[in-house]
C-alpha positions as CSV (number, residue, x, y, z in Angstrom):
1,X,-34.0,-11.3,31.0
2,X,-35.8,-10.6,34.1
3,X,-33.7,-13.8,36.2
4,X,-30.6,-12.3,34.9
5,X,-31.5,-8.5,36.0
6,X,-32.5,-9.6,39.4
7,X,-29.1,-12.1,39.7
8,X,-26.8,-8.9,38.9
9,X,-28.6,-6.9,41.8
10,X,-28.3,-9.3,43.7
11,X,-24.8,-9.6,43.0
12,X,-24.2,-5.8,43.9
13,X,-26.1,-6.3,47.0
14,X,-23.5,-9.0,48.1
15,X,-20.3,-7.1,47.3
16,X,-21.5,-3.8,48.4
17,X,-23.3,-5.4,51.2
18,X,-21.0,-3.2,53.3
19,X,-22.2,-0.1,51.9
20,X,-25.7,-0.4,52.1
21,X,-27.1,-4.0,53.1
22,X,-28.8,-5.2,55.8
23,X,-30.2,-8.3,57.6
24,X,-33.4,-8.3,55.0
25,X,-30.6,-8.0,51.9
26,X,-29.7,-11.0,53.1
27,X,-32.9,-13.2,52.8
28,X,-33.4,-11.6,49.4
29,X,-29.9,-12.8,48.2
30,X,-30.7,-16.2,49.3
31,X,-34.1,-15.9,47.1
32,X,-32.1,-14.8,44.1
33,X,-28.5,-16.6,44.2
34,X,-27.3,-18.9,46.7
35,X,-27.3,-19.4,50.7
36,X,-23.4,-18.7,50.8
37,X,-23.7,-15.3,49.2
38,X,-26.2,-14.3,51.7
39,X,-24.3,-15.8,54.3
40,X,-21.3,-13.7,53.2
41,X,-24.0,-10.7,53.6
42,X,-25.1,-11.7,57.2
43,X,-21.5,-11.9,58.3
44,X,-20.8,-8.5,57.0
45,X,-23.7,-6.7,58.9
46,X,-23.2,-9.2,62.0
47,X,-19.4,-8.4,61.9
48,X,-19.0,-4.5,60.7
49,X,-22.4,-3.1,62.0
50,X,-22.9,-5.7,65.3
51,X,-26.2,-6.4,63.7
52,X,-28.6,-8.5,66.1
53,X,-30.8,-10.1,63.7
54,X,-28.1,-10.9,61.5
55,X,-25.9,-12.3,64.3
56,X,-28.6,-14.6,65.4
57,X,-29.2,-16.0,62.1
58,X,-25.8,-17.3,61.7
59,X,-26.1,-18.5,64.6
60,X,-29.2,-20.7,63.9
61,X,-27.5,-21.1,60.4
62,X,-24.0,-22.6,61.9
63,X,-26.1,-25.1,64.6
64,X,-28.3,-26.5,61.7
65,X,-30.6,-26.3,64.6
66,X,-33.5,-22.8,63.9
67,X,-33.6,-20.3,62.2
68,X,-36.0,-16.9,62.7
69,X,-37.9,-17.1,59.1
70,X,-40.6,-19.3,59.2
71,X,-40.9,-22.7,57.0
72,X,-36.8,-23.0,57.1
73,X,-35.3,-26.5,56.9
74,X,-32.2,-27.1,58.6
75,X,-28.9,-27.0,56.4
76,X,-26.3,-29.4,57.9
77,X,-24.0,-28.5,55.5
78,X,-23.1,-25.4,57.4
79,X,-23.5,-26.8,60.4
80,X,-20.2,-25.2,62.8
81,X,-20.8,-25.6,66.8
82,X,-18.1,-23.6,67.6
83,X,-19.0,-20.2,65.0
84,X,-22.7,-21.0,66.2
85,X,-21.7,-20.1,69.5
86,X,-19.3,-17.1,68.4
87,X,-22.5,-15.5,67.3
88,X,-24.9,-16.4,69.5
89,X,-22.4,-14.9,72.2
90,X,-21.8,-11.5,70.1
91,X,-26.0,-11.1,69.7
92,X,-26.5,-11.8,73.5
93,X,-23.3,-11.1,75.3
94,X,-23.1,-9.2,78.7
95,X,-23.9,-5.3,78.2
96,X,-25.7,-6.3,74.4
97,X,-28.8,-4.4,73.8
98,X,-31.4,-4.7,71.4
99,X,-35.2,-3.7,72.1
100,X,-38.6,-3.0,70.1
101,X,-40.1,-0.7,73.3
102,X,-42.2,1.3,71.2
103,X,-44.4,-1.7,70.0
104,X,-45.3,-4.7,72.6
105,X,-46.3,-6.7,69.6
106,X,-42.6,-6.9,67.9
107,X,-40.7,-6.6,71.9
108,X,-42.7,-9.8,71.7
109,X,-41.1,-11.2,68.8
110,X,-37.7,-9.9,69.8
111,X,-38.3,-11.6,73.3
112,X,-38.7,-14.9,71.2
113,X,-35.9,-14.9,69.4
114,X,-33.8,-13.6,71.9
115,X,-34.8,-16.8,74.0
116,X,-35.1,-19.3,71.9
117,X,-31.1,-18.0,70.8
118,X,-30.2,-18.4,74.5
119,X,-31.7,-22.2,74.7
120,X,-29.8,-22.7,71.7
121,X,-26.7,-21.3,72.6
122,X,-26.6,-22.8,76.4
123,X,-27.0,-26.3,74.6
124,X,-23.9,-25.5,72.4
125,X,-22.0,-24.5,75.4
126,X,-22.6,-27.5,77.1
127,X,-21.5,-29.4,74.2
128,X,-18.3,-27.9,73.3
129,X,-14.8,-29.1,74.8
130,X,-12.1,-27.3,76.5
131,X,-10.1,-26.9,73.2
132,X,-13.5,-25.6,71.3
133,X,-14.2,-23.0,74.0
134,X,-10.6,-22.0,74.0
135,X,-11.2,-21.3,69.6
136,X,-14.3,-19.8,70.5
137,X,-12.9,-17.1,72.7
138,X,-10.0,-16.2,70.5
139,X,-12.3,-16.2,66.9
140,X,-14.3,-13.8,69.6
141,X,-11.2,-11.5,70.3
142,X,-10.8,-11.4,66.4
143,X,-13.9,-10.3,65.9
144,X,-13.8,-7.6,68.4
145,X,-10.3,-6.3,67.9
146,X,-11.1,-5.7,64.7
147,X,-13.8,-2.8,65.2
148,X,-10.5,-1.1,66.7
149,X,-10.7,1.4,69.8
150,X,-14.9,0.3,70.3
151,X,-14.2,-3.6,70.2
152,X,-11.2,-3.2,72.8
153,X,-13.9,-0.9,75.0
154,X,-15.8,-4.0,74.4
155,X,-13.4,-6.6,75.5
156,X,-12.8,-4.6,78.9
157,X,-16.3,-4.2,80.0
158,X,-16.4,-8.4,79.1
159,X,-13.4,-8.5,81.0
160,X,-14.3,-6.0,83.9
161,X,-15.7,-7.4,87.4
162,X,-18.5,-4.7,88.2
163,X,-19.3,-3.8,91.3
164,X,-18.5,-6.1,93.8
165,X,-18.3,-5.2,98.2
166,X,-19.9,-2.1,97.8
167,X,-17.0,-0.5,95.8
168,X,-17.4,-0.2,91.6
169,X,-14.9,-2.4,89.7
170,X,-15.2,-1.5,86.4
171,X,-18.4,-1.9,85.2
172,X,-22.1,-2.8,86.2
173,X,-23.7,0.6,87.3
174,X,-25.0,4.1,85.8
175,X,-23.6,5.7,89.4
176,X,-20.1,5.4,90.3
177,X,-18.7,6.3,93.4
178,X,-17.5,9.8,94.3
179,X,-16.1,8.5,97.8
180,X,-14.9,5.1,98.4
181,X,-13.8,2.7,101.7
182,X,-10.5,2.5,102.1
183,X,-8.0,1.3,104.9
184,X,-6.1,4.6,105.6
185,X,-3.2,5.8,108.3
186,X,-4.6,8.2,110.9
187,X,-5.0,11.5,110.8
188,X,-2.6,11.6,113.9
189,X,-0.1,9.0,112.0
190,X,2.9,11.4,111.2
191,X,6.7,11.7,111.8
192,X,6.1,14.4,114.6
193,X,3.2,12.0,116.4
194,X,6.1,10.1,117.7
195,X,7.2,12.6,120.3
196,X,4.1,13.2,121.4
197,X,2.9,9.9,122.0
198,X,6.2,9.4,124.0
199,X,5.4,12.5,126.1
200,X,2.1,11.0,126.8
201,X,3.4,8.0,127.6
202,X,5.5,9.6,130.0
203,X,3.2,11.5,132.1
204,X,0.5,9.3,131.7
205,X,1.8,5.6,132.0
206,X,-0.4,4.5,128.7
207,X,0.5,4.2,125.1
208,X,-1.3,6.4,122.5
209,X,-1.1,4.6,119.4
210,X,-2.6,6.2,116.3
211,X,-3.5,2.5,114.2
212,X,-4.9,2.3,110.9
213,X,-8.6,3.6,110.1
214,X,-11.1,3.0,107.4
215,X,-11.9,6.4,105.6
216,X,-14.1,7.6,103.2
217,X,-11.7,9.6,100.8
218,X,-12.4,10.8,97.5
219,X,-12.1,7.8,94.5
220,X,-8.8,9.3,93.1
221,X,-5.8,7.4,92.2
222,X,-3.4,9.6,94.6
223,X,-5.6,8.1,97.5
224,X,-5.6,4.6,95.6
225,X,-1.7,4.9,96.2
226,X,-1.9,6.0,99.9
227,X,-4.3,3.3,100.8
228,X,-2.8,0.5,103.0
229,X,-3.4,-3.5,103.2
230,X,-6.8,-4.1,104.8
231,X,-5.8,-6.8,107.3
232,X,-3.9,-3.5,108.8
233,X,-7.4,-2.0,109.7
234,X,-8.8,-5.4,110.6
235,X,-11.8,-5.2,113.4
236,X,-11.8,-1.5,113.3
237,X,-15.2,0.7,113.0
238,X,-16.5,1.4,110.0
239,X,-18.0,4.8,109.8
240,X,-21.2,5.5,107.6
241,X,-21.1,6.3,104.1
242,X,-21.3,9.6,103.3
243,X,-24.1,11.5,101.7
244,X,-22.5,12.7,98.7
245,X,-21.3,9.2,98.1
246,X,-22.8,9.0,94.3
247,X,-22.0,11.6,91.7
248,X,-24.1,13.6,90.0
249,X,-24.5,16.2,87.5
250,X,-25.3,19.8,89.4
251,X,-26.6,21.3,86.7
252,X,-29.7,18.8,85.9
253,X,-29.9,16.3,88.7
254,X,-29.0,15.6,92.3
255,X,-29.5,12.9,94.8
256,X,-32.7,12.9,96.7
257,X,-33.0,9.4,98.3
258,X,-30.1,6.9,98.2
259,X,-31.8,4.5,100.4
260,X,-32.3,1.1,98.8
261,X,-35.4,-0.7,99.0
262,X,-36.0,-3.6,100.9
263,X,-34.6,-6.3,99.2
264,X,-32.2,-4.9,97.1
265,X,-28.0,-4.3,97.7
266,X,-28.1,-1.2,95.3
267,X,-29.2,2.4,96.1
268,X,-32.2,3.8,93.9
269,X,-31.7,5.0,90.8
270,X,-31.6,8.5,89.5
271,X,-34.0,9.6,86.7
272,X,-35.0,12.5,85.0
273,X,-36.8,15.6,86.1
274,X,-39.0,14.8,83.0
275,X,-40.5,11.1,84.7
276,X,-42.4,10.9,87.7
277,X,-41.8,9.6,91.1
278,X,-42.9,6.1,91.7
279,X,-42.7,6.4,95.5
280,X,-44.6,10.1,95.8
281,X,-41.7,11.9,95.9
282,X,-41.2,15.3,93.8
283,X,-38.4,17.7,93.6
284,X,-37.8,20.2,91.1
285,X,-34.3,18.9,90.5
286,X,-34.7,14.9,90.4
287,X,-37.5,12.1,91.2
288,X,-36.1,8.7,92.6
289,X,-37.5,5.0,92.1
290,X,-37.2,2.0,94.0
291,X,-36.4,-1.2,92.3
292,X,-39.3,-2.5,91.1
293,X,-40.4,-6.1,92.1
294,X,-42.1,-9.0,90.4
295,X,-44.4,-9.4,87.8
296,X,-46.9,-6.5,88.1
297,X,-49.2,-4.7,85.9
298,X,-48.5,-2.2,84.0
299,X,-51.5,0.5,84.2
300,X,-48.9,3.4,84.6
301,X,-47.2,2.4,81.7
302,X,-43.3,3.0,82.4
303,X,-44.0,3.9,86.0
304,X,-46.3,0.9,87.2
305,X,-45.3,-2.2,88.1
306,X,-43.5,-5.2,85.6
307,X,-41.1,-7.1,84.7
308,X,-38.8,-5.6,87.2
309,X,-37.0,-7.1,89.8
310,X,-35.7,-6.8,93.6
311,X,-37.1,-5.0,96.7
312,X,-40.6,-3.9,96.8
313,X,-42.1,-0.9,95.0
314,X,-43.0,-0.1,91.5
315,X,-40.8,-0.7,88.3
316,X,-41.6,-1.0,85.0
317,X,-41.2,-2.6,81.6
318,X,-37.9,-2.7,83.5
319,X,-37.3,0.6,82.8
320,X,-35.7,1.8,85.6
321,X,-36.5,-1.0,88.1
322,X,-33.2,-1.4,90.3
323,X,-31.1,-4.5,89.7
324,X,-33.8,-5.4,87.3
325,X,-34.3,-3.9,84.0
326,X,-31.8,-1.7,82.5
327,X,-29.7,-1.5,85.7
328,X,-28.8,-5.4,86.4
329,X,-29.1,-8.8,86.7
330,X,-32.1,-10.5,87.6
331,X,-35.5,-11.1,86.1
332,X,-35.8,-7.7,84.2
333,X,-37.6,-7.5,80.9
334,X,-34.6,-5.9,79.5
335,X,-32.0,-7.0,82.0
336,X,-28.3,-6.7,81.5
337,X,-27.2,-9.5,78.9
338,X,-30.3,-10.8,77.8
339,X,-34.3,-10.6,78.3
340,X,-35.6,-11.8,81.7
341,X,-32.2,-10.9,82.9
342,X,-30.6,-14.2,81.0
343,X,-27.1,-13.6,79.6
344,X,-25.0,-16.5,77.6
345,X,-22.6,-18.8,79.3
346,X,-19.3,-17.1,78.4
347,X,-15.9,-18.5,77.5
348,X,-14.7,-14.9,79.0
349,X,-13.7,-15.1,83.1
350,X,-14.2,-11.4,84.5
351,X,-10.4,-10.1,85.6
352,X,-9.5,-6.8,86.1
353,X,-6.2,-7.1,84.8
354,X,-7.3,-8.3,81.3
355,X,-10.1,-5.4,81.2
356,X,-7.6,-3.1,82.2
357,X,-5.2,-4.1,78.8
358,X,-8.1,-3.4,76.7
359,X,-8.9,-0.2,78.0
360,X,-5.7,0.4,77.7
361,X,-5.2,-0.4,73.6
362,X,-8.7,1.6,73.6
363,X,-7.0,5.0,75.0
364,X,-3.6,4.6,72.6
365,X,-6.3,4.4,70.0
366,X,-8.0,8.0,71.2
367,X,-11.4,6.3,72.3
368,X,-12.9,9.3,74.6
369,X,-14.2,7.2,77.0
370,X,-11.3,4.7,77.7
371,X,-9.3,6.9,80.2
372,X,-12.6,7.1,82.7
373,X,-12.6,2.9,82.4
374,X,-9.0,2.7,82.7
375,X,-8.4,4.9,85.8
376,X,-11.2,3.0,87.3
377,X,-9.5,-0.4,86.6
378,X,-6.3,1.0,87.5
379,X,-8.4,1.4,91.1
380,X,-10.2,-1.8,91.5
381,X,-6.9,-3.6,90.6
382,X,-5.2,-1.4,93.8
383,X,-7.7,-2.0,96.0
384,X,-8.4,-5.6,95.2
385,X,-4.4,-6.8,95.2
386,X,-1.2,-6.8,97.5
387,X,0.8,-6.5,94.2
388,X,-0.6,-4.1,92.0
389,X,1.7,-2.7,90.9
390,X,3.1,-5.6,89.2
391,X,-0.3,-6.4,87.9
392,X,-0.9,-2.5,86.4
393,X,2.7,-3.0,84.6
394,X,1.8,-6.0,83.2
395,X,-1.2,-5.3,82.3
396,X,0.6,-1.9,80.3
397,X,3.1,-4.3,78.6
398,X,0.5,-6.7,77.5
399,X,-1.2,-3.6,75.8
400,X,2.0,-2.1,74.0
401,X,2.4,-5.6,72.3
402,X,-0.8,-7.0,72.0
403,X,-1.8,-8.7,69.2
404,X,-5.2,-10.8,67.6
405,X,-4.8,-14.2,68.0
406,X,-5.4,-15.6,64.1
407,X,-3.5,-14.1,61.2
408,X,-6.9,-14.4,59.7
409,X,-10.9,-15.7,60.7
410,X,-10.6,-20.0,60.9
411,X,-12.4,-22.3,60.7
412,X,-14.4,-24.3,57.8
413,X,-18.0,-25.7,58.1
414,X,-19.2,-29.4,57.8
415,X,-19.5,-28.4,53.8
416,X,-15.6,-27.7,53.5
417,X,-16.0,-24.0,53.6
418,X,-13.9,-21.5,54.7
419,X,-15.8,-18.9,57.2
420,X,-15.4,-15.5,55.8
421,X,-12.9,-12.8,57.7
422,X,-14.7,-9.4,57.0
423,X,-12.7,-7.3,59.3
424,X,-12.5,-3.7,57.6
425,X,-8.6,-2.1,57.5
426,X,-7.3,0.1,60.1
427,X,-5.4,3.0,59.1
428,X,-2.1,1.3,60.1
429,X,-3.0,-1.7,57.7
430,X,-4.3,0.5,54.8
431,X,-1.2,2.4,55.0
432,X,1.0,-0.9,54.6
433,X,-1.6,-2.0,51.8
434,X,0.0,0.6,49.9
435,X,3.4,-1.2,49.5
436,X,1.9,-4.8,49.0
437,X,3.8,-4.3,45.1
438,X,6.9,-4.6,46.6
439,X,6.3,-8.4,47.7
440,X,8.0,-10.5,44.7
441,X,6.0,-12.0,42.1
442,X,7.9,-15.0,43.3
443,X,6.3,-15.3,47.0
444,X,3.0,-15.2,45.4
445,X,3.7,-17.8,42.7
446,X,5.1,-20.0,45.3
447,X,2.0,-19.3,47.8
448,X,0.2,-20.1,44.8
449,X,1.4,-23.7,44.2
450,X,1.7,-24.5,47.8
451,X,-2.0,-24.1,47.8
452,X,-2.4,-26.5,45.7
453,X,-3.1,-24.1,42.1
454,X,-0.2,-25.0,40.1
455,X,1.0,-23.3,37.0
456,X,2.1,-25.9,34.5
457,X,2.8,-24.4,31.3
458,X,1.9,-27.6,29.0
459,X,-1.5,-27.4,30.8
460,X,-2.5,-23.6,30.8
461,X,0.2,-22.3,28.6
462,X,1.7,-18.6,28.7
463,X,3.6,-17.9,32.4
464,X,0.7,-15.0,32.4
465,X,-2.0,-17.1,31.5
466,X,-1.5,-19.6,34.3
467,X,-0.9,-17.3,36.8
468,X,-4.3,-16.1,36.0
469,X,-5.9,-19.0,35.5
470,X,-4.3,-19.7,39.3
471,X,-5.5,-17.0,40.7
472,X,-8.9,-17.2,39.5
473,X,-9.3,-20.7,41.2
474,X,-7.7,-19.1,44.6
475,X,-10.7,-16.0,44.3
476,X,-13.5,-18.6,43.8
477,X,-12.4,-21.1,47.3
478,X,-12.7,-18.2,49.0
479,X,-15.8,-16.8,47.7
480,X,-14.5,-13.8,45.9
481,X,-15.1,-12.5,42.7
482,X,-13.2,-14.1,40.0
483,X,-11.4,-11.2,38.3
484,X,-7.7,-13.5,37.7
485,X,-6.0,-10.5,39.1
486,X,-5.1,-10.3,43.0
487,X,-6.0,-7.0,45.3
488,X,-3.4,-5.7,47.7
489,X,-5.7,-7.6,50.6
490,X,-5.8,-10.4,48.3
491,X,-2.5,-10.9,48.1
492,X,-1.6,-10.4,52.0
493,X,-4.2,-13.3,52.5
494,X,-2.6,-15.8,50.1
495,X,1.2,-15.1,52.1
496,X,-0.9,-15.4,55.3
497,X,-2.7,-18.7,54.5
498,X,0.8,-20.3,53.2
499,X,2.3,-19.6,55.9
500,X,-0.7,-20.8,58.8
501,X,-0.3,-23.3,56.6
502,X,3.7,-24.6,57.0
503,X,5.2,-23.3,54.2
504,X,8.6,-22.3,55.2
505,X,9.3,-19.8,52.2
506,X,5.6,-17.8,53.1
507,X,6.5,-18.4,56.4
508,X,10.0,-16.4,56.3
509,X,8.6,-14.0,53.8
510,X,5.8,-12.7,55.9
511,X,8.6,-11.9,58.5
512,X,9.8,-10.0,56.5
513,X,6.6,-7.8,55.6
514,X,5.7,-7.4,59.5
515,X,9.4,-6.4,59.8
516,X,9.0,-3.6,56.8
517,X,5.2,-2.8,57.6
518,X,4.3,-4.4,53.7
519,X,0.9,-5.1,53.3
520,X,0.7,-5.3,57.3
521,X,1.6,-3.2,60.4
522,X,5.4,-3.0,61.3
523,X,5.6,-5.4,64.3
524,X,8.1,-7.0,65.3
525,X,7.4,-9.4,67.9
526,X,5.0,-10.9,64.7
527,X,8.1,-11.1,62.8
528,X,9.9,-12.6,65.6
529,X,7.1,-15.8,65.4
530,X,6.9,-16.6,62.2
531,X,10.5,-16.1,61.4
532,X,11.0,-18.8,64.1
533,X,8.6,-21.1,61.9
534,X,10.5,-21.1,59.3
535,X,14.0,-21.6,61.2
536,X,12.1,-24.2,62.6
537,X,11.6,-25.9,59.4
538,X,15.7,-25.2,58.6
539,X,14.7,-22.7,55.9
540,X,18.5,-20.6,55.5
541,X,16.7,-17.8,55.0
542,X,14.8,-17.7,58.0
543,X,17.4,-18.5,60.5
544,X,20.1,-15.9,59.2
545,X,17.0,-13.6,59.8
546,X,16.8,-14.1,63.3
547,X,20.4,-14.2,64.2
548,X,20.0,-10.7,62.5
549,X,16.7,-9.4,64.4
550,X,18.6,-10.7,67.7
551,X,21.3,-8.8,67.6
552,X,19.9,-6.0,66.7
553,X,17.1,-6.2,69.4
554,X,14.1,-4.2,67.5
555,X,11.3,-3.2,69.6
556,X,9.6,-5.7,71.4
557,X,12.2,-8.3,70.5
558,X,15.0,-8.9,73.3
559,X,18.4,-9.1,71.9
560,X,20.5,-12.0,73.0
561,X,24.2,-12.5,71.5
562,X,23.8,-15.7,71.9
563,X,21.4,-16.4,70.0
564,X,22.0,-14.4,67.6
565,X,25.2,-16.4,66.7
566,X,23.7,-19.1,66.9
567,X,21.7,-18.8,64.4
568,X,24.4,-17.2,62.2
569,X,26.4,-20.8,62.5
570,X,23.1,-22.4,61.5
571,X,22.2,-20.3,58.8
572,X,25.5,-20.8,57.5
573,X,25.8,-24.6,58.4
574,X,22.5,-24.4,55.4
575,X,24.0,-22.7,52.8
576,X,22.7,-19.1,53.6
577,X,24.4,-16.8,51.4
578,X,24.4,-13.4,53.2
579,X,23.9,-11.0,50.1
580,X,20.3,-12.2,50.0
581,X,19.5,-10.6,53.3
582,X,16.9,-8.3,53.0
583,X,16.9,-7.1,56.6
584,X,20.5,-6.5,57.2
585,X,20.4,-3.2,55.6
586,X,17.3,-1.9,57.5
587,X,18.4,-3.5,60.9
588,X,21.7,-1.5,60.7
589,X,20.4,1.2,60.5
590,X,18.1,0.8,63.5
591,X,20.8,-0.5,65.2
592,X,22.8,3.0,64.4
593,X,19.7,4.8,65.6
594,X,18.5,3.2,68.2
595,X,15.9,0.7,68.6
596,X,13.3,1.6,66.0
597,X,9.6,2.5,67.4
598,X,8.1,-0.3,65.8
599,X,4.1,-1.0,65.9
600,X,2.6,-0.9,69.6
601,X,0.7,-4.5,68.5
């Protein structure tokens, strides 16, 4: 009696793990049931909640290689290079922050982990192939994307290139730049200047040319715009930077030394009236610090010396310790991607143009701070390139029509198993959950037995029966509760896997719901793909589809006449028999009023 009460809590705990577990309901699922139900837990808290602990323990888990609870044996079984990494990477990526400052006893133990994770993970790296990282990188965008308007923040500041020539790109500081550098025309540079340097040439036998100048203008876009190619100002003088050159809040702080210490390319940081001034300094307003340097003692707590790094001075636990600790790179305690400044090789190369797409999707989602990161982009990317303009637009369509890169989480482990998607619904997808009844019972019988769960009725009898009986077999491969009936996500995932799969009738038919918006988001550049599958395959259906979503043109789909009847004649040259068409009817109608706004990914 008691083993079965503590198998049904457990039970709860796994499928309301998103409720109300955590990295310890994990280990005690493992205790009661089995390893894959409290993997299924860890991947919920490392996936919906960006859980650290959790995150490393499937990575440990997937390597077969540690794990953090002591006594462990490895479990090839699960064993997964390519997910170990994914997780590794989200625990320790650039920016990732997770600390025990309050206690030096468990900082200690978070230290460990966090290092032996790193060894771990820079040893996968090394071992992975070009085609691995490339899977790595996209199951990476999956996960992010899928934490909607916070993920694509995410991706950008992965993306973004930080500061980089004195200028901030996107990323990389606490102080950006009220004033920046840029290569400007001269104040004397107008269309009346002409006439007067002709009158001075005149009188005085000598040009008077007004050439380009470097100025330190305000770090707006309208002076962004204005600026002009810097081989135009080549080998003119630079003048100093200006004093206000950092921003700061005038009601609680201002600047009172901006010099950087010896050693370091960064100015001090700002802190707090509440903290004290490492270098003697008071003011009423704001205390400075110099980046801290080497390994120090720490008698004055969070204002001696530490782990800090860079120029001379006193830092801290790397506290505030310049281009160590919280600030940057380097050897700081708590440096930017990782303890002792150590982040994880990355599949990810910094461009500005791919950070500036994700900021982008971030801000049509209504995330408050992606306008700040895109305008900043949209500078860096100005500054930085002869054609930005091109580059910004690009960057703008990619955005509108973005989309993840798996129609679902892949992958299997050395045991067979399928890895667990446990993305949550946006409000776009829930909305399209809502008409999942009006995909036919005979899509799903035929996903069904393309899967490989057959309904014969001399072996399971009643049509009902064996459709349950199917189901319940597709519920347990996938680690879901058995219940012989199919939820509306259910049943999306059973068209989607068909279709990743190469069946040409899933395939067409989950065109058809991204064209409608059943069971997922109207999109029709989605459609467009897997409609394309299927015509592929010379499934009728499919190819009478696309000479119809080519004509019409819906948005993000060009439309091409030519195509379009070409794959009328095809359709036809198969048999198609046009009554069957489920889009015509919607399509003409979009075509009558216009090209419909379809989903922006």
């Amino acid at each position: 009696m008691t083993t079965s009460l503590v198998a049904a809590a457990a039970l709860v705990v796994v499928f309301a793990s998103s409720t109300f577990a955590d990295y310890a309901d994990g280990g005690r699922t493992e205790q009661a049931m089995t390893l894959p139900d409290a993997v299924k837990v860890w991947r919920q808290e490392a996936w919906q909640r960006d859980d650290f602990l959790a995150q490393v323990r499937l990575g440990d888990l997937y390597s077969a290689n540690q794990s953090i609870a002591p006594g462990e044996t490895k479990n090839a079984a699960f064993a997964d290079p390519v997910e170990a990494y994914v997780w590794y990477f989200m625990a320790l990526r650039p920016g990732r922050d997770y600390r025990a400052d309050d206690n030096m006893s468990a900082a200690d133990t978070v230290t460990n982990v966090r290092s032996t994770a790193l060894n771990n993970a820079e040893q996968i790296y090394n071992s992975l192939t070009f085609e691995q990282r490339l899977d790595a990188r996209a199951r990476i965008l999956y996960i992010l994307s899928s934490r909607g308007a916070e993920g694509f923040v995410t991706l950008g500041r992965i993306h973004a290139s930080g500061w980089q020539d004195g200028n901030y790109r996107g990323g990389g500081s606490s102080l950006p730049q009220t004033k920046v550098r840029l290569c400007m025309r001269s104040s004397w540079d107008h269309w009346w200047s002409g006439w007067l340097w002709w009158i001075w040439s005149s009188l005085t036998s000598r040009p008077y040319p007004h050439p380009p100048v470097w100025k330190w203008v305000d770090n707006e876009p309208i002076n962004w715009d204005r600026r002009l190619p810097d081989y135009q100002c080549y080998g003119a003088e630079i003048p100093p930077p200006p004093t206000d050159l950092y921003s700061t809040d005038s009601t609680s702080m201002s600047v009172t030394n901006t010099t950087p210490a010896s050693g370091s390319g960064t100015p001090a940081l700002i802190v707090p009236p509440a903290q004290t001034s490492t270098n003697g300094g008071s003011s009423d307003a704001v205390q400075t610090v110099n980046p801290g340097g080497g390994y120090g003692n720490t008698t004055n707590s969070y204002a001696g010396t530490g782990y800090g790094s860079g120029g001379t001075g006193d830092g801290s636990y790397g506290v505030i310790g310049g281009t160590g600790g919280y600030a940057g790179a380097g050897y700081g305690a708590y440096g930017y991607g990782g303890y002792y400044g150590r982040s994880v090789s990355s599949v990810f190369v910094t461009n500005d143009a791919e950070a500036l797409t994700y900021f982008l999707i971030a801000q049509s989602l209504g995330h408050p701070l992606a306008g700040p990161y895109v305008g900043t982009e949209r500078g860096a990317i100005r500054y930085y390139n002869a054609d930005a303009g091109r580059i910004i637009a690009d960057a703008e369509k990619r955005a509108r029509f973005w989309n993840a890169p798996y129609e679902y989480y892949p992958g299997v482990t050395a045991k067979g198993e399928l890895h667990s998607d446990e993305s949550l619904p946006t409000f776009e997808q829930r909305m399209a959950l809502r008409r999942v009844r009006e995909i036919p019972l005979a899509s799903i019988v035929e996903a069904l037995d393309f899967r490989g769960y057959r309904m014969n009725p001399r072996l399971c009898g009643p049509p009902p029966v064996c459709l349950n009986r199917a189901v319940t077999q597709f519920q347990t491969a996938l680690n879901w509760e058995p219940t012989g009936w199919l939820n509306p996500i259910q049943t999306v995932r059973l068209i989607q896997m068909a279709a990743v799969d190469g069946d040409a009738i899933a395939q067409d038919r989950l065109g058809i719901m991204y064209t409608k918006g059943i069971g997922v988001p109207q999109n029709f550049v989605k459609a467009e793909k897997w409609f394309i599958k299927a015509a592929n395959q010379r499934y009728p259906d499919a190819l009478f589809n696309l000479s119809v979503l080519y004509r019409v043109g819906p948005n993000g789909v060009e439309p091409d006449e030519h195509k379009s009847n070409s794959f009328r004649a095809q359709a036809a040259a198969a048999g198609y028999a046009q009554a069957r068409c489920e889009l015509l009817d919607l399509l003409k109608l979009a075509d009558a009023a216009g090209r419909p706004e379809g989903a922006k990914r």
